[in-house]
N, C-alpha and C positions, 0 to 999 in steps of 0.2 A: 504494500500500500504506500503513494506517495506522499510525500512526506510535502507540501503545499506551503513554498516560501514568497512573501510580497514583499518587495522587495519597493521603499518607498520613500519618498520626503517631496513636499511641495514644492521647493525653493529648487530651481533649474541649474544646472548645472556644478551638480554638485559629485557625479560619476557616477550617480544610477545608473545607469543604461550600461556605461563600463562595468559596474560590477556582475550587473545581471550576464552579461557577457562571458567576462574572462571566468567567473565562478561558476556558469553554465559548464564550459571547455573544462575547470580543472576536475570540477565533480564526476563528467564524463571522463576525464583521462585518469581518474581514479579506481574506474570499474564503476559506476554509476550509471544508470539509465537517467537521461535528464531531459526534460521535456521544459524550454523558455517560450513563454506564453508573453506575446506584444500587445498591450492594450496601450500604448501611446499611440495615437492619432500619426506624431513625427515618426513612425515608424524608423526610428535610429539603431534600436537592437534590431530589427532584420535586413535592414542595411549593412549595417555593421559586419554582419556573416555574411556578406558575400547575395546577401536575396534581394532581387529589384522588385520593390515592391510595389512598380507603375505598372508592370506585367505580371501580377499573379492575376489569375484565374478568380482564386475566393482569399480569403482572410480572416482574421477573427470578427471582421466586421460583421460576415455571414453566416459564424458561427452564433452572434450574439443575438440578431436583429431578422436573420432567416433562419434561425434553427436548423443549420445546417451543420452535420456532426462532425466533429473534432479528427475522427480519423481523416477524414478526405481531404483536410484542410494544412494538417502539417506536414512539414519539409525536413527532410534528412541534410544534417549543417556539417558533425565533422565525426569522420569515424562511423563505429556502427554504434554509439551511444548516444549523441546529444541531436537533437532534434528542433524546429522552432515553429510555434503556430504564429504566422508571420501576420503585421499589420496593415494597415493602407489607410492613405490618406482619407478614404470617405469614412472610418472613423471619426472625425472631426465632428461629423453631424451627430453622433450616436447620443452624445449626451442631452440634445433636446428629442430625437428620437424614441430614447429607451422612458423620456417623463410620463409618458401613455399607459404605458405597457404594465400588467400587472406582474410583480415580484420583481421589478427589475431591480433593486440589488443584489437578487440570487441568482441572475441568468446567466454569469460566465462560472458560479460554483455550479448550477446543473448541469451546465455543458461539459466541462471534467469530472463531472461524478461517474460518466461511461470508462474513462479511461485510465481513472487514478490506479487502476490496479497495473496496470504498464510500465511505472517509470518507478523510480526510488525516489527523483526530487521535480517537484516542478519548480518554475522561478518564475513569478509574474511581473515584469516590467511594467511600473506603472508611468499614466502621465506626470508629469512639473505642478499638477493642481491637486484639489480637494474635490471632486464634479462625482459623478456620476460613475462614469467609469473607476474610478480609482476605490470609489464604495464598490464597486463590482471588485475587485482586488484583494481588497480587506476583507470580504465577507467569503470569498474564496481559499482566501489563503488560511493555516493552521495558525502561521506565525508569522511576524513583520522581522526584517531586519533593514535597518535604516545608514544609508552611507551618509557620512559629515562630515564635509569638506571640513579643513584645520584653516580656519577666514572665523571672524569674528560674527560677521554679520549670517555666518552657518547657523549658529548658536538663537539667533532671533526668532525664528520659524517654529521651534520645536515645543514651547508650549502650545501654540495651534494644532502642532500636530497634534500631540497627545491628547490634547483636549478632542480633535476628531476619532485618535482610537477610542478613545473612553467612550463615545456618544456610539461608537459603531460595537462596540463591547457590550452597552446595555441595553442594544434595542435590535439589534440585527446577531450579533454574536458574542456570545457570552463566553465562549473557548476562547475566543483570539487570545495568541497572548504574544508579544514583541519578543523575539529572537535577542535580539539586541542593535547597538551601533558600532557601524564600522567606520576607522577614521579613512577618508582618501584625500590623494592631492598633500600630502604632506610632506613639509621640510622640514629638516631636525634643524636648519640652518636659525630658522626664524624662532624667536620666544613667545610670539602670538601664538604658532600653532603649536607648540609646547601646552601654554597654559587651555586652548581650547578643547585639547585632547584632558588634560585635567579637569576639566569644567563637565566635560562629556560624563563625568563618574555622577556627577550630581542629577545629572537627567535619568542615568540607567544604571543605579547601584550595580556594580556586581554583571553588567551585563554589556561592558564594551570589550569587543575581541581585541587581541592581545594583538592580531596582526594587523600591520599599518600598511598603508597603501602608498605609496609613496607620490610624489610625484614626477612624472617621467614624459620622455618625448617619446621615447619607442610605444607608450602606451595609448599618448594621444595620434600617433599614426599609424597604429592597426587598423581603424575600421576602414579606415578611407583604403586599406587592400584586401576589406572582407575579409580580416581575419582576425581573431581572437591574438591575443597576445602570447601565448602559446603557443599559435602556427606561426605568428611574424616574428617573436624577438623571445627565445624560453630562456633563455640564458639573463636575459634583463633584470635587475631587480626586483620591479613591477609584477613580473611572470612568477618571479619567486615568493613575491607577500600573498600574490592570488591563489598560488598554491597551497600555501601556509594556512591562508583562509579557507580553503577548501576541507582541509585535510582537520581545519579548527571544528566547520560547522559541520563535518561526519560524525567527530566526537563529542558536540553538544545533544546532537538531532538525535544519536544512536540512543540515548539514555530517556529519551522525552517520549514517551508516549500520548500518539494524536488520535 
């Protein structure tokens, strides 16, 4: 049964989409079945792997809004493990779309409810917001785990956030419960992202991963050649904190019963 990670934070650019990414690849080059599920509208995780997503066929858009099933619609990304149900631009509309429709912030948890028994992790990429879709996300997912850029102004965002897990915890799902945060984008050079990564302990007792993300160029020029940081640059540092993370969140995830 998989094990259902949402992977999330409003404030843009902050290496969501990277982490969803290269933590996809290392959980698959682990021995992991892993299935990354694209609910951003910028479809940047399916870009990112190498998928043009002005030429697919369907997308999760038609898995969500046509009720069209999950198998048909995902894409084999690298190796015989990791997988992506890829996005498209006409997500964009989904969030006034899906305000109609009844249970819609259960429609992307029933749509994996076919296939959870397939994979050991799924990873949901969510959008940069708080909307509609990314409640589809949360209400999906078992557990949240949140990347925080080491920037000051990272640190602003995160009572809104939490304050949306909680509201999503007491009225749509009472399981959720936050993985925890990961620092990205950081330099040990700077005493900012020193003290933010310290500051991070007070948002998530006991629940920021040990592994740091660094920040790197080999990592922000992967996607632009469709490839995980693992197929472009394994030897990079980056490659190696993603790994670290990978091999972190097998040993929190093995122990948590979902």
């Amino acid at each position: 049964m998989a094990k259902i990670i949402t992977i999330l934070n409003q404030k843009g650019g902050v290496g969501k989409t990277t982490t969803a990414i290269n933590l996809g690849s290392y959980l698959a080059n682990l021995g992991k079945m892993v299935l990354l599920v694209d609910i951003d509208p910028q479809a940047n995780a399916t870009s990112g792997l190498g998928v043009n997503h002005r030429q697919l066929q369907s997308s999760v858009y038609d898995v969500l809004l046509l009720n069209k099933a999950v198998e048909d619609v995902i894409i084999k990304i690298e190796g015989d493990n990791f997988y992506i149900l890829p996005s498209h631009i006409n997500l964009a509309g989904a969030n006034i779309e899906l305000v109609g429709m009844i249970g819609r912030e259960f429609k992307l948890a029933k749509s994996l409810e076919s296939v959870r028994s397939k994979w050991d992790y799924v990873l949901i990429d969510c959008p940069p917001s708080l909307g509609l879709l990314t409640i589809n996300g949360m209400v999906a997912g078992d557990t949240i785990l949140i990347p925080v850029q080491s920037e000051y102004y990272a640190l602003e965002g995160l009572a809104q956030l939490l304050s949306t897990i909680n509201l999503v915890q007491t009225h749509l799902k009472p399981s959720l419960d936050i993985l925890g945060a990961v620092v990205t984008m950081y330099d040990s050079r700077q005493l900012l992202a020193q003290q933010v990564h310290a500051e991070l302990n007070n948002y998530f007792p006991n629940k920021v991963f040990k592994s740091i993300i660094p920040r790197s160029v080999r990592l922000a020029e992967a996607p632009s050649y469709g490839q995980s940081i693992l197929r472009y640059n394994p030897s990079s540092s980056a490659a190696q904190a993603y790994e670290e993370l990978a091999q972190e969140i097998i040993n929190v995830t093995t122990i948590i019963n979902y």
